[in-house]
PDB file with one MODEL, atoms N, CA, C and O in Angstrom:
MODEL        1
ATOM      1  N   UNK A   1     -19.569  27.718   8.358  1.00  0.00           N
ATOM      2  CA  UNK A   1     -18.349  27.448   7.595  1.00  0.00           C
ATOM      3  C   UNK A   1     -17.281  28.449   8.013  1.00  0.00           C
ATOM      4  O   UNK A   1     -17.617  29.625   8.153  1.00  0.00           O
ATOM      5  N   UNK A   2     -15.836  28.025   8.256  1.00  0.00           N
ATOM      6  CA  UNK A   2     -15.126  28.867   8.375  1.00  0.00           C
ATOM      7  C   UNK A   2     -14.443  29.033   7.141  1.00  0.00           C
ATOM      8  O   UNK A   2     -14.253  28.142   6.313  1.00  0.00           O
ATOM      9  N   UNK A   3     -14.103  30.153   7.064  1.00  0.00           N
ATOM     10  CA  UNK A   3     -13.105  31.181   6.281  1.00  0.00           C
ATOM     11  C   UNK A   3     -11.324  30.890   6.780  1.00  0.00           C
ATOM     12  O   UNK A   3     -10.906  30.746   7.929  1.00  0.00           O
ATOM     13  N   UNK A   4     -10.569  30.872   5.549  1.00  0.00           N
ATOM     14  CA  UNK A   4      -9.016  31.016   5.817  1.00  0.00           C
ATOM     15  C   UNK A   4      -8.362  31.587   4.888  1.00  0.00           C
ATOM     16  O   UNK A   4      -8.083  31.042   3.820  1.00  0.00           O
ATOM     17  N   UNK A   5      -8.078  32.659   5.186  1.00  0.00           N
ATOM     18  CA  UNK A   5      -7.442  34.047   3.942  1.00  0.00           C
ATOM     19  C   UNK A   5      -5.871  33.199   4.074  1.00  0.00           C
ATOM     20  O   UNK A   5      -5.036  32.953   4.944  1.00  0.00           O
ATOM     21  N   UNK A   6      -6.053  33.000   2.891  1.00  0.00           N
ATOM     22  CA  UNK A   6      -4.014  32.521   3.053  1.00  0.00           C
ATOM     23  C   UNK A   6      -3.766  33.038   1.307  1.00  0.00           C
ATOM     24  O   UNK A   6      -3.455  32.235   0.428  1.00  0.00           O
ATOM     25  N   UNK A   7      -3.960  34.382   1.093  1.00  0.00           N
ATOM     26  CA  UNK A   7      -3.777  35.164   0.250  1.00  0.00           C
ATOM     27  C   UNK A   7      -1.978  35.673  -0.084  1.00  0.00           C
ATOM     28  O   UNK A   7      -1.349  35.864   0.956  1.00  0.00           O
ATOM     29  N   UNK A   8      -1.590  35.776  -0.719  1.00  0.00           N
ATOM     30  CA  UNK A   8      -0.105  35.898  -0.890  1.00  0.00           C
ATOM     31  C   UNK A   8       0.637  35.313  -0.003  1.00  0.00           C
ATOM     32  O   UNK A   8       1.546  36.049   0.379  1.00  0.00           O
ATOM     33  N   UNK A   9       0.612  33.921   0.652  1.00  0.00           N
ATOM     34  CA  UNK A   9       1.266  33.634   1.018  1.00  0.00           C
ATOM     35  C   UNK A   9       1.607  31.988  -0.340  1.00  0.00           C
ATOM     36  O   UNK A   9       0.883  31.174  -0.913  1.00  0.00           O
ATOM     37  N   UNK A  10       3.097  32.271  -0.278  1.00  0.00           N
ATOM     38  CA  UNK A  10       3.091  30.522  -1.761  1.00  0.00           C
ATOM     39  C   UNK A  10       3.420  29.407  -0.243  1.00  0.00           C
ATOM     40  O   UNK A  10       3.439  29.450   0.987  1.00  0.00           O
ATOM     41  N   UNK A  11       3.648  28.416  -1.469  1.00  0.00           N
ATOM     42  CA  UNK A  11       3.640  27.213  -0.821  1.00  0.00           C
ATOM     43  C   UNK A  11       4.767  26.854  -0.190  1.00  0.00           C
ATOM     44  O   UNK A  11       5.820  27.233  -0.702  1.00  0.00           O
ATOM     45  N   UNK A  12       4.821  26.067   1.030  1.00  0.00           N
ATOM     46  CA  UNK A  12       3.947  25.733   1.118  1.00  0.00           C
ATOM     47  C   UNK A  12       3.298  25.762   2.297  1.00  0.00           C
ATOM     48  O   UNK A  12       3.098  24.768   2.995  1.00  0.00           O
ATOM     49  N   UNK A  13       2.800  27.384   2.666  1.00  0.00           N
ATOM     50  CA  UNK A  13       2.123  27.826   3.654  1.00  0.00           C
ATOM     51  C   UNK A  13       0.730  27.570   3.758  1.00  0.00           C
ATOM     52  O   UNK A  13       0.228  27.258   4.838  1.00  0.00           O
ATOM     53  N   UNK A  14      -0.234  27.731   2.230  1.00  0.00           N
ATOM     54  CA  UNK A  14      -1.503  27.627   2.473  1.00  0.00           C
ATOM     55  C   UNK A  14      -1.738  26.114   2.862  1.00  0.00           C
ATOM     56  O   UNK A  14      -2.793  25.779   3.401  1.00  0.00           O
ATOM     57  N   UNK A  15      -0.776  25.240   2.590  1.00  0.00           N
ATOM     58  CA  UNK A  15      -1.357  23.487   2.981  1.00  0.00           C
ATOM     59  C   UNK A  15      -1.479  23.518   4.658  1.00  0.00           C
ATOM     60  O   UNK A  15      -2.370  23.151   5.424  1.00  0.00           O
ATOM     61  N   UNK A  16       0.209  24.300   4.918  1.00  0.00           N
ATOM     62  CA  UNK A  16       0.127  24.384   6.329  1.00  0.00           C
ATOM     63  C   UNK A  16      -1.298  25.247   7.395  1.00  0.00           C
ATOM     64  O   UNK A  16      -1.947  25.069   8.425  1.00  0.00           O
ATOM     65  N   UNK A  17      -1.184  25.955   6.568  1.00  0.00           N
ATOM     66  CA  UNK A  17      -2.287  27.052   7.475  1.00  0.00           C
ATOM     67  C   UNK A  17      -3.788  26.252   7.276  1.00  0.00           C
ATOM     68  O   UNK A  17      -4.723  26.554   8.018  1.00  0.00           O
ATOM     69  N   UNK A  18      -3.912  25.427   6.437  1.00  0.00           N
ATOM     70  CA  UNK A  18      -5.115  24.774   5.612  1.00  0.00           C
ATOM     71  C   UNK A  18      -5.064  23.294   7.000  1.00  0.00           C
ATOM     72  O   UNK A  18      -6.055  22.993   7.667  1.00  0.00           O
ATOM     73  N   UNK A  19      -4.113  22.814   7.090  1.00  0.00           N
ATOM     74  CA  UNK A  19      -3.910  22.020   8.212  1.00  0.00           C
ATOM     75  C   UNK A  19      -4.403  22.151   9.141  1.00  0.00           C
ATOM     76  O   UNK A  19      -5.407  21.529   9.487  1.00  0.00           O
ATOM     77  N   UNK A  20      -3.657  23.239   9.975  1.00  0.00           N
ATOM     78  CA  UNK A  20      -3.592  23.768  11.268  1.00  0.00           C
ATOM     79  C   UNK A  20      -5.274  24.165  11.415  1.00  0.00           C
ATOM     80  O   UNK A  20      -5.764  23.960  12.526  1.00  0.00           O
ATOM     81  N   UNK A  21      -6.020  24.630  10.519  1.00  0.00           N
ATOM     82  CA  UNK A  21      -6.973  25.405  10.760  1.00  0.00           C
ATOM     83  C   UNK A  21      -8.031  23.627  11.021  1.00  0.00           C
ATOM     84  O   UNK A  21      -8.743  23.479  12.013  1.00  0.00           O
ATOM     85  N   UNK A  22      -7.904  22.684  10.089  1.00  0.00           N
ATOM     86  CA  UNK A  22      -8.741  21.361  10.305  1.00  0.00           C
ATOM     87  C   UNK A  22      -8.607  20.740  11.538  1.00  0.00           C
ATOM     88  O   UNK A  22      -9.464  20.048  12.088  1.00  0.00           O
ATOM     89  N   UNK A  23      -7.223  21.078  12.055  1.00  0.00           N
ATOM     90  CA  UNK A  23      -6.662  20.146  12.952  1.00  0.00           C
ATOM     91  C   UNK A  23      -7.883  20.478  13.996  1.00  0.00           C
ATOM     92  O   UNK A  23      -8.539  19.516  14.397  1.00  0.00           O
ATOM     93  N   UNK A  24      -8.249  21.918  14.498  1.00  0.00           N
ATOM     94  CA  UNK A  24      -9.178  22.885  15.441  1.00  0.00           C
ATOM     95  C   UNK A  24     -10.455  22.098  14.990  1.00  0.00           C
ATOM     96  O   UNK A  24     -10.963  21.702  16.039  1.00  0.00           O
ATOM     97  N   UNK A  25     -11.267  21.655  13.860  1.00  0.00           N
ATOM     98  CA  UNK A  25     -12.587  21.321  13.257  1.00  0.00           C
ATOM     99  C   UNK A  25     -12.933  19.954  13.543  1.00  0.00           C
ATOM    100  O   UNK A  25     -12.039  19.109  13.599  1.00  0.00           O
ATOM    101  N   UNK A  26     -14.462  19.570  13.778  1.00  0.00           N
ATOM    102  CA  UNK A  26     -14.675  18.412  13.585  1.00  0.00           C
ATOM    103  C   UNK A  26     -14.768  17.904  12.159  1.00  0.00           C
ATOM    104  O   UNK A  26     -14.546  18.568  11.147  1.00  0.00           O
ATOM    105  N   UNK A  27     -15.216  16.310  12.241  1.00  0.00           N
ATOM    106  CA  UNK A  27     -15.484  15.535  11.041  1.00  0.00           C
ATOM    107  C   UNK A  27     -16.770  16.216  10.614  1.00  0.00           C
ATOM    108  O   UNK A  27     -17.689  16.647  11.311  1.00  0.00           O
ATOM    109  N   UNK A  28     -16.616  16.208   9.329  1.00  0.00           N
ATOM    110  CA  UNK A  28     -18.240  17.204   8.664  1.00  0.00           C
ATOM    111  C   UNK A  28     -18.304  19.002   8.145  1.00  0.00           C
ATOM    112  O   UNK A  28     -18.659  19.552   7.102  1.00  0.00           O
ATOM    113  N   UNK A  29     -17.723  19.546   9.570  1.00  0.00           N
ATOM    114  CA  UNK A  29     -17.534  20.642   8.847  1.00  0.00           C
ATOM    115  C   UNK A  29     -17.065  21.253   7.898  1.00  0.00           C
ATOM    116  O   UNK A  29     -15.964  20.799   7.588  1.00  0.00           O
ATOM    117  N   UNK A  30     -17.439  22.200   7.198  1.00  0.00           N
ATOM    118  CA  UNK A  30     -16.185  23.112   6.037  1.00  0.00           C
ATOM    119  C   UNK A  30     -15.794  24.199   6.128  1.00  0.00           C
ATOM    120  O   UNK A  30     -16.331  25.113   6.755  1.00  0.00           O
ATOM    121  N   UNK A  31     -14.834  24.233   5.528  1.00  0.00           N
ATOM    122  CA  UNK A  31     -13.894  25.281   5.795  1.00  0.00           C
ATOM    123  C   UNK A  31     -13.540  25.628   4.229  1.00  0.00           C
ATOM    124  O   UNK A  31     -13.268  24.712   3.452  1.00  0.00           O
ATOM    125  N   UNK A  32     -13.557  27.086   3.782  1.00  0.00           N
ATOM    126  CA  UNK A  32     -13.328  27.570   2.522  1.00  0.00           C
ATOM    127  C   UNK A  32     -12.091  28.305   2.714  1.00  0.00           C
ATOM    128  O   UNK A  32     -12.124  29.288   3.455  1.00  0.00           O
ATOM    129  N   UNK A  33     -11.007  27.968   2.151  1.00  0.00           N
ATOM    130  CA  UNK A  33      -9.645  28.638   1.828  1.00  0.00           C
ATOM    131  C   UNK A  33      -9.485  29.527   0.639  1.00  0.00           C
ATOM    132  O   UNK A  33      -9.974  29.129  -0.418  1.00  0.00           O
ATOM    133  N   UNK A  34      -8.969  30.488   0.662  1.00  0.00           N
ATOM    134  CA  UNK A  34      -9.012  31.731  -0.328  1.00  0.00           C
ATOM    135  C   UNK A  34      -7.501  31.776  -0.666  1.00  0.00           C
ATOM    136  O   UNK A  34      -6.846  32.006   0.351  1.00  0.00           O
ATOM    137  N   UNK A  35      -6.964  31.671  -1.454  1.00  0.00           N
ATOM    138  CA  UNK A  35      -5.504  31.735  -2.035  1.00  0.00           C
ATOM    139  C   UNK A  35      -5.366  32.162  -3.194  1.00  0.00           C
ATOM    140  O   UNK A  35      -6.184  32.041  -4.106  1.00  0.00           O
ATOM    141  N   UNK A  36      -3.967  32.872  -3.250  1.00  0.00           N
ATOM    142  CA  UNK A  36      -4.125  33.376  -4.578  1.00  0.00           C
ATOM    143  C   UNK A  36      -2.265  32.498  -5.297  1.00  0.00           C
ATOM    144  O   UNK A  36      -1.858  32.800  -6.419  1.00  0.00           O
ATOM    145  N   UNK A  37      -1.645  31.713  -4.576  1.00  0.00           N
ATOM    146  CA  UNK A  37      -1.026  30.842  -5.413  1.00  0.00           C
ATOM    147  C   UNK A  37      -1.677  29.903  -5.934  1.00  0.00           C
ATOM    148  O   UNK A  37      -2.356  29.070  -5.335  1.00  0.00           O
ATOM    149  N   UNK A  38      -1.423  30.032  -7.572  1.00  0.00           N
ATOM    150  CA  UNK A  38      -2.411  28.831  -8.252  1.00  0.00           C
ATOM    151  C   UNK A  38      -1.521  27.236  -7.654  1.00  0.00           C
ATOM    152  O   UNK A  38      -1.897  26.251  -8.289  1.00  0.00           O
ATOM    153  N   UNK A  39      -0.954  27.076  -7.073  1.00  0.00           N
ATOM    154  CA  UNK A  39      -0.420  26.004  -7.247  1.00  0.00           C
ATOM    155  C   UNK A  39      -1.287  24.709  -5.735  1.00  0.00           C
ATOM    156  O   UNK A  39      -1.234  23.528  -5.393  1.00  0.00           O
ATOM    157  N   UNK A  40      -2.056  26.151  -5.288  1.00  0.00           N
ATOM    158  CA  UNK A  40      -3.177  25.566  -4.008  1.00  0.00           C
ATOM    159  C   UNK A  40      -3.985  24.209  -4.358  1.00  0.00           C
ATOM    160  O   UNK A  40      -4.321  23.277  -3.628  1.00  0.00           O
ATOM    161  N   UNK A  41      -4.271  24.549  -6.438  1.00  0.00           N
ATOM    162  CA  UNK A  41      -4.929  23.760  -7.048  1.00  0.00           C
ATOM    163  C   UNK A  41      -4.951  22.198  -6.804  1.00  0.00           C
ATOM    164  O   UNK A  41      -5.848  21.373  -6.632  1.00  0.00           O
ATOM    165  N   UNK A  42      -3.658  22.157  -6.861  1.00  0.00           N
ATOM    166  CA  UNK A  42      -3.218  20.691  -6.915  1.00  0.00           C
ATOM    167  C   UNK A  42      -2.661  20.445  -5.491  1.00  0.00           C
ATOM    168  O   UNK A  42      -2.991  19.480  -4.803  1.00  0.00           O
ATOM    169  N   UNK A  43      -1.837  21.350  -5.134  1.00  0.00           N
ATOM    170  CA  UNK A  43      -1.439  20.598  -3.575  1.00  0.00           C
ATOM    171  C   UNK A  43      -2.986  20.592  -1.980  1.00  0.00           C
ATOM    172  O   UNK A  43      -3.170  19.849  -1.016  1.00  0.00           O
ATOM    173  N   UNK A  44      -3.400  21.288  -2.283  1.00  0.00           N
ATOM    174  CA  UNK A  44      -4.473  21.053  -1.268  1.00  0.00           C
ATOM    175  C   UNK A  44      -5.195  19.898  -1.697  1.00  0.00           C
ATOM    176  O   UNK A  44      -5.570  19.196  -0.758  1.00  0.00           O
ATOM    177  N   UNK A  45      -5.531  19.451  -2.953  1.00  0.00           N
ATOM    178  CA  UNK A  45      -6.566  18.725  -2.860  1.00  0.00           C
ATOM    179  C   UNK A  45      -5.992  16.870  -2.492  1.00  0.00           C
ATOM    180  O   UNK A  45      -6.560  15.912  -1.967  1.00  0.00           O
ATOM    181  N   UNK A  46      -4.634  17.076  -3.086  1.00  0.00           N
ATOM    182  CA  UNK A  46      -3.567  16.113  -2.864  1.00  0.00           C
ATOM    183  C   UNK A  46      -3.215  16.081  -1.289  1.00  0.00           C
ATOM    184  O   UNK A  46      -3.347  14.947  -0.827  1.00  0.00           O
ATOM    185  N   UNK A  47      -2.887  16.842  -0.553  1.00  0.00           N
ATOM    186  CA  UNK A  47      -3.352  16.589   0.930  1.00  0.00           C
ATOM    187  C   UNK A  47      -4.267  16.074   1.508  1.00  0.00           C
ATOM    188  O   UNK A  47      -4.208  15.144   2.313  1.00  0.00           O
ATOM    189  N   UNK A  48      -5.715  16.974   0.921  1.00  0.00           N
ATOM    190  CA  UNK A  48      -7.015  16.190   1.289  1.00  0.00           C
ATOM    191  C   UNK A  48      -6.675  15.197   1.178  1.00  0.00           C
ATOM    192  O   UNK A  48      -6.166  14.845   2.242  1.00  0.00           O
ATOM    193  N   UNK A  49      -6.613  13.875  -0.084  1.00  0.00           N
ATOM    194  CA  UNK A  49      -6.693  12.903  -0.351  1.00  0.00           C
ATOM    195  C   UNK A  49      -5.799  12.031   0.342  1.00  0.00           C
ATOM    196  O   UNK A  49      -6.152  10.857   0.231  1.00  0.00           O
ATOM    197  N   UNK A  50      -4.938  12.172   0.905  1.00  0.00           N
ATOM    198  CA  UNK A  50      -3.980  11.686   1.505  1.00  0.00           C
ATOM    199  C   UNK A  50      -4.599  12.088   3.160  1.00  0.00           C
ATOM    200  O   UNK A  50      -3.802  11.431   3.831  1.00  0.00           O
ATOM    201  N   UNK A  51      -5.384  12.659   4.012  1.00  0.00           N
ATOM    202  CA  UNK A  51      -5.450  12.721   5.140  1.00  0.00           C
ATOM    203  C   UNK A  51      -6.826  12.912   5.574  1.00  0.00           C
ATOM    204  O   UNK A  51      -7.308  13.381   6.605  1.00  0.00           O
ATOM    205  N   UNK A  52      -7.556  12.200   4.030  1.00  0.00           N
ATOM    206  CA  UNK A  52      -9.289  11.957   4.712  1.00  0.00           C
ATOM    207  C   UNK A  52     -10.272  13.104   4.497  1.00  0.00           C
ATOM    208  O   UNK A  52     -11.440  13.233   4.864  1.00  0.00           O
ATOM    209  N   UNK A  53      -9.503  13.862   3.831  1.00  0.00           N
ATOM    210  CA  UNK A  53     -10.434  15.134   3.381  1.00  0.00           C
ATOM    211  C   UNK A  53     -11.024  15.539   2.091  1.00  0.00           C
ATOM    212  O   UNK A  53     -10.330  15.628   1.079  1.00  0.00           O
ATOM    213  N   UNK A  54     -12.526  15.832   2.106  1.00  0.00           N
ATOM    214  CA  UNK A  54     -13.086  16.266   0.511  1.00  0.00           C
ATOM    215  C   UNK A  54     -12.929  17.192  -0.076  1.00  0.00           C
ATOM    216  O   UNK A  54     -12.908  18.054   0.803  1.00  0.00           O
ATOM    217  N   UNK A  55     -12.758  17.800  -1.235  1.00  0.00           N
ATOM    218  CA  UNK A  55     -12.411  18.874  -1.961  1.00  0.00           C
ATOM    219  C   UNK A  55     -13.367  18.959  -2.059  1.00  0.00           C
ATOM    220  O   UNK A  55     -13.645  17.990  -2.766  1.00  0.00           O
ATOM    221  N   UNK A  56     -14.986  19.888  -1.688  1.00  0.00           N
ATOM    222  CA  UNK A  56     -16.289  19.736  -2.518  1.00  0.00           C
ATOM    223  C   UNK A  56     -16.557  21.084  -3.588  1.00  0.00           C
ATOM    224  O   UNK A  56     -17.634  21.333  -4.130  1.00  0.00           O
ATOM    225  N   UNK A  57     -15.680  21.627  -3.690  1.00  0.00           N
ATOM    226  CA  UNK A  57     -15.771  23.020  -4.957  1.00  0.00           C
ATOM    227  C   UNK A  57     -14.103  23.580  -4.774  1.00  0.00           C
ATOM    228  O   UNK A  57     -13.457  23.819  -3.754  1.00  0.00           O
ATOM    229  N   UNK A  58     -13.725  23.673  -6.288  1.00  0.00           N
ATOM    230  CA  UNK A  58     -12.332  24.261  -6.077  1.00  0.00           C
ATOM    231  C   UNK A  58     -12.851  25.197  -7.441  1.00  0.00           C
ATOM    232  O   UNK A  58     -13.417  24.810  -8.463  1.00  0.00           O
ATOM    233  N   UNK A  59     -12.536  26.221  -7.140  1.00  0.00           N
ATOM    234  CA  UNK A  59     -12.572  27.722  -8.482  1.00  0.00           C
ATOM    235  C   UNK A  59     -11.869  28.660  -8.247  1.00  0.00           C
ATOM    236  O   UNK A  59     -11.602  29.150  -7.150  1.00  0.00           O
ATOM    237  N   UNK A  60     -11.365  29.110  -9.764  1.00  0.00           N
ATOM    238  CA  UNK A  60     -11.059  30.404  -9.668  1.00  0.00           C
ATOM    239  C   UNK A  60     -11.386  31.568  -9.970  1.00  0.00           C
ATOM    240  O   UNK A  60     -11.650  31.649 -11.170  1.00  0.00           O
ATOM    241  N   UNK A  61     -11.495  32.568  -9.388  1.00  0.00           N
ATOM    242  CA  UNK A  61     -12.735  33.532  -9.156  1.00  0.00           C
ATOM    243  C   UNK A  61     -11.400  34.861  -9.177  1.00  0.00           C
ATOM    244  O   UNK A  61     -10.492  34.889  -8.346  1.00  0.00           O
ATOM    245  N   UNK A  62     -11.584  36.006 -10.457  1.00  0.00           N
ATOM    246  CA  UNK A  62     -10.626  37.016  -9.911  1.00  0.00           C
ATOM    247  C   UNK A  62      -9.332  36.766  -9.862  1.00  0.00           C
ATOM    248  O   UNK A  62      -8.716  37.641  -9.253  1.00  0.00           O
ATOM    249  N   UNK A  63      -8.612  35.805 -10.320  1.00  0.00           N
ATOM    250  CA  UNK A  63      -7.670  35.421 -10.095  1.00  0.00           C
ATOM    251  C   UNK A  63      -7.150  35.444  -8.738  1.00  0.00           C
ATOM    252  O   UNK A  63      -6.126  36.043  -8.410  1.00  0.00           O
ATOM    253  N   UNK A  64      -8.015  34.657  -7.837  1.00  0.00           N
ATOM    254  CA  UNK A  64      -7.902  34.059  -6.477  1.00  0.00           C
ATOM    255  C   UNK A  64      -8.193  32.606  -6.588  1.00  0.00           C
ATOM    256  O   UNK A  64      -8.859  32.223  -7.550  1.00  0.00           O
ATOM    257  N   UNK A  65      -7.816  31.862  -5.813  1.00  0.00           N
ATOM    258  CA  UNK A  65      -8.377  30.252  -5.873  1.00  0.00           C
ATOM    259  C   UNK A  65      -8.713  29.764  -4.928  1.00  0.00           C
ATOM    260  O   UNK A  65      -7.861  29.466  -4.091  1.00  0.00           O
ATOM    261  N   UNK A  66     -10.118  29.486  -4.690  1.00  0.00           N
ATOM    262  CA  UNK A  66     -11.244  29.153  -3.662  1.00  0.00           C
ATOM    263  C   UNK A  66     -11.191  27.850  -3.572  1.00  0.00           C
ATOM    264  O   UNK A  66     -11.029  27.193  -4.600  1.00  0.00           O
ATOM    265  N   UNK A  67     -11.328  27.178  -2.230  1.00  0.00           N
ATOM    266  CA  UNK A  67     -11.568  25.640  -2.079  1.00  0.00           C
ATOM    267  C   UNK A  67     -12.614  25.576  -0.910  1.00  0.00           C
ATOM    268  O   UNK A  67     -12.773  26.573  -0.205  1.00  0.00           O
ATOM    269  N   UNK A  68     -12.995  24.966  -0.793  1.00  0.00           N
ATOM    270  CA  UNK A  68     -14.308  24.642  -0.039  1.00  0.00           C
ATOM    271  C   UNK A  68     -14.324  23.043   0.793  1.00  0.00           C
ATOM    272  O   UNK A  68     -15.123  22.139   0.549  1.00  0.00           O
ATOM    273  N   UNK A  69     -13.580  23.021   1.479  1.00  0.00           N
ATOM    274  CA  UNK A  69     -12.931  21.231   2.009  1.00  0.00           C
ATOM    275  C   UNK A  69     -13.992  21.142   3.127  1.00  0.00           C
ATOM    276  O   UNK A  69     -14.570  22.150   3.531  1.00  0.00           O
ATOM    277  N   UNK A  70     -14.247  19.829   3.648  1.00  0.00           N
ATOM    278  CA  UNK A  70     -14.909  19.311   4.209  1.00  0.00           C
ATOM    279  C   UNK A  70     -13.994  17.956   4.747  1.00  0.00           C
ATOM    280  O   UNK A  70     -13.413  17.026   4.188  1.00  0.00           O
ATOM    281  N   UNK A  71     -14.205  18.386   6.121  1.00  0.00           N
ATOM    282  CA  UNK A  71     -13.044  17.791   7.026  1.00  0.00           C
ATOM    283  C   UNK A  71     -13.597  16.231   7.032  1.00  0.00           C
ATOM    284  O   UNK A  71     -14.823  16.130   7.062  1.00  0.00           O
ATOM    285  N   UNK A  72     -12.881  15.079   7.009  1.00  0.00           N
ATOM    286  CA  UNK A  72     -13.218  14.258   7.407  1.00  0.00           C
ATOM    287  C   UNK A  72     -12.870  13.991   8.456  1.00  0.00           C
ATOM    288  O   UNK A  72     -12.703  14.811   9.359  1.00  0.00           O
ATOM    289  N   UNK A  73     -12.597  12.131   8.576  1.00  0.00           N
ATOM    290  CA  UNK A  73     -12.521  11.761  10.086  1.00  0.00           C
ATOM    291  C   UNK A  73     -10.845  11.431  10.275  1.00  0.00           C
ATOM    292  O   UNK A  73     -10.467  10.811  11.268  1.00  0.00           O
ATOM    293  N   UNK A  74      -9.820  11.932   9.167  1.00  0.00           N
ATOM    294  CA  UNK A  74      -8.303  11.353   8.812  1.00  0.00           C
ATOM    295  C   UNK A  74      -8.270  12.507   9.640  1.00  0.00           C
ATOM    296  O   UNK A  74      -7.191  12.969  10.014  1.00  0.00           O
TER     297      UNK A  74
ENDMDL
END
């Protein structure tokens, strides 16, 4: 699984950096994003859904917000 620190950066950088990093991945793998704008909540998973990708764990831990996506084939 890869890792993507997109920690103090707001939006809407972590979608971008959250992108860029799938664009590199095949279908299947995951990739866990670490952010600490809460607003990752809703716009990452709303990307996923729109470009073929699973949200399979979203939490907040520490007041950081963890996602755990799993690339599809979009």
């Amino acid at each position: 699984m890869i890792e993507l620190d997109a920690r103090r950066l707001m939006c809407p950088m972590p979608v971008i950096k959250t992108q860029n990093i799938i664009e590199t991945m095949l279908s299947g793998d995951n990739v866990r994003v670490i952010c600490t704008d809460p607003g990752v909540m809703q716009d990452i998973p709303a990307w996923c859904r729109i470009n073929g990708h699973t949200v399979l764990k979203a939490e907040e831990i520490d007041c950081e917000f963890i996602l755990t996506i799993e690339v599809g084939d979009g």
